[in-house]
N, C-alpha and C positions, 0 to 999 in steps of 0.2 A: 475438537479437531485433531488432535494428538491419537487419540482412541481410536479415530476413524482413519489414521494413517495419512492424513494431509499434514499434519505438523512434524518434526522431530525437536527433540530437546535433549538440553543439559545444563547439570548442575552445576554449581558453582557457589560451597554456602550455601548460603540462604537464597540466590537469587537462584532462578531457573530461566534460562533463555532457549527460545522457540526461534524455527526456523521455516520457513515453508519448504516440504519434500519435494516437490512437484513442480517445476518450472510452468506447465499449464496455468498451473493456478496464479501466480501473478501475473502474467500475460490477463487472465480474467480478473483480478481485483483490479489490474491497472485502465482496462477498458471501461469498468465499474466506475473508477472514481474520475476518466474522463467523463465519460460521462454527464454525472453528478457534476462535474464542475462546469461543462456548456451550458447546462441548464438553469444552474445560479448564476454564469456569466451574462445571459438571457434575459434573467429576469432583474439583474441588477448592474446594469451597465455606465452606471455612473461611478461606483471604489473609484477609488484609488489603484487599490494593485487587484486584478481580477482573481477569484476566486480559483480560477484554473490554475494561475501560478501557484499560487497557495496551495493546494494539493500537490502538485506536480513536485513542490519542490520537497514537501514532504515523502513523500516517493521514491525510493534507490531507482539509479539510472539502469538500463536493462542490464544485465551482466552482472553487477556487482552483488559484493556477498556482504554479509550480513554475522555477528559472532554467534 
């Protein structure tokens, strides 16, 4: 993804941290993992904490940046 110019990065050490380039593109991972999360909130509606939040909360709120 880096290669193809959707990611950018830097070093730091040993770690390397990525960045998504593109603001489209999480607008589209985040429609993706809604998604994915109706679908399992769907088919298993008895959790405890639904599925959706469990994504969601894994997910930066729209704006925010990332190192």
């Amino acid at each position: 993804m880096f290669r193809a110019g959707v990611l950018a990065r830097r070093k730091e050490g040993n770690l390397v941290y990525y960045r998504i380039v593109d603001a489209s593109m999480i607008k589209i991972c985040r429609t993706v993992c809604n998604r994915i999360a109706d679908s399992l909130d769907a088919t298993r509606p008895l959790r405890k904490a639904p599925l959706r939040s469990e994504l969601l909360r894994l997910m930066h709120a729209p704006g925010a940046r990332t190192a």
